[in-house]
N, C-alpha and C positions, 0 to 999 in steps of 0.2 A: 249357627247363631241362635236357632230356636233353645236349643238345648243352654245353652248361656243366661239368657233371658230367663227361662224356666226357673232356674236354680240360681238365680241371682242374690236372693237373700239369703243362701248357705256358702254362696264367697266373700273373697275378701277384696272389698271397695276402698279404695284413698281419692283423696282430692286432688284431679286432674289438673286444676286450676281456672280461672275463668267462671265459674259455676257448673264446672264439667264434673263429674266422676269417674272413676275405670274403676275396673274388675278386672285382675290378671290373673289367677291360679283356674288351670280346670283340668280336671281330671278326667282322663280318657277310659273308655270303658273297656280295657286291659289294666288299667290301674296308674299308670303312667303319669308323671302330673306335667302340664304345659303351661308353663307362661305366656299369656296372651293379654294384649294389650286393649279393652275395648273401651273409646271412650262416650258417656254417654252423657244428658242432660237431660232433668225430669221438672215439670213446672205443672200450674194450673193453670186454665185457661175455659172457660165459657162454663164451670161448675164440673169439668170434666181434669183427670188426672193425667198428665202424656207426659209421655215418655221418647226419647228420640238419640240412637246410637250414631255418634256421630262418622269415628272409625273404628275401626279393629285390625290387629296385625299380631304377629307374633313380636316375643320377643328373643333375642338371642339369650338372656341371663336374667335370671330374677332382679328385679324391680330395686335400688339401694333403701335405704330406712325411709317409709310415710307412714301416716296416721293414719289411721283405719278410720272408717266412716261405716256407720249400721243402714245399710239400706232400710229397715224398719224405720227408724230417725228422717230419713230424707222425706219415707211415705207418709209415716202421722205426721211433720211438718205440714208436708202439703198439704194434706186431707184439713188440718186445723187452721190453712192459711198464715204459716210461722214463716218465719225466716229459716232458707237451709242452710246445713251445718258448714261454716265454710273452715278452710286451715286454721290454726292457733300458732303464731310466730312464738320462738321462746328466745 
């Protein structure tokens, strides 16, 4: 989990729903890529930035088509008190 976290703004994040996010691609340090499922939710509170993983699991098969989200996007949001980025229905 540490190592997820770490590297969270070089994966690829979509909108869990709810005001959740996940991150599913990680690559193993053999090279191997694993689909896992983590989901997380990041807000402001007392002038402080948190962050809170709610679950994580694998997944048996990659994830079908979502929208990518820039964890950069969700941080300067918060940091500037913005609204985060939620789904766009088409």
């Amino acid at each position: 989990m540490p190592q997820i976290v770490e590297n969270l703004p070089k994966q690829f994040c979509y909108h869990g729903g709810y005001s959740r996010y996940c991150s599913c691609k990680i690559t193993q340090a053999d090279g191997t890529e694993v689909f896992y499922q983590v989901v997380y939710r990041a807000w402001k509170e007392k002038a402080k930035m948190r962050f809170h993983i709610e679950s994580a699991y694998p997944l048996p098969e990659r994830p079908g088509k979502v929208k990518k989200v820039d964890v950069w996007i969700i941080l300067h949001n918060l940091l500037r008190n913005k609204k985060l980025p939620v789904p766009v229905d088409n």
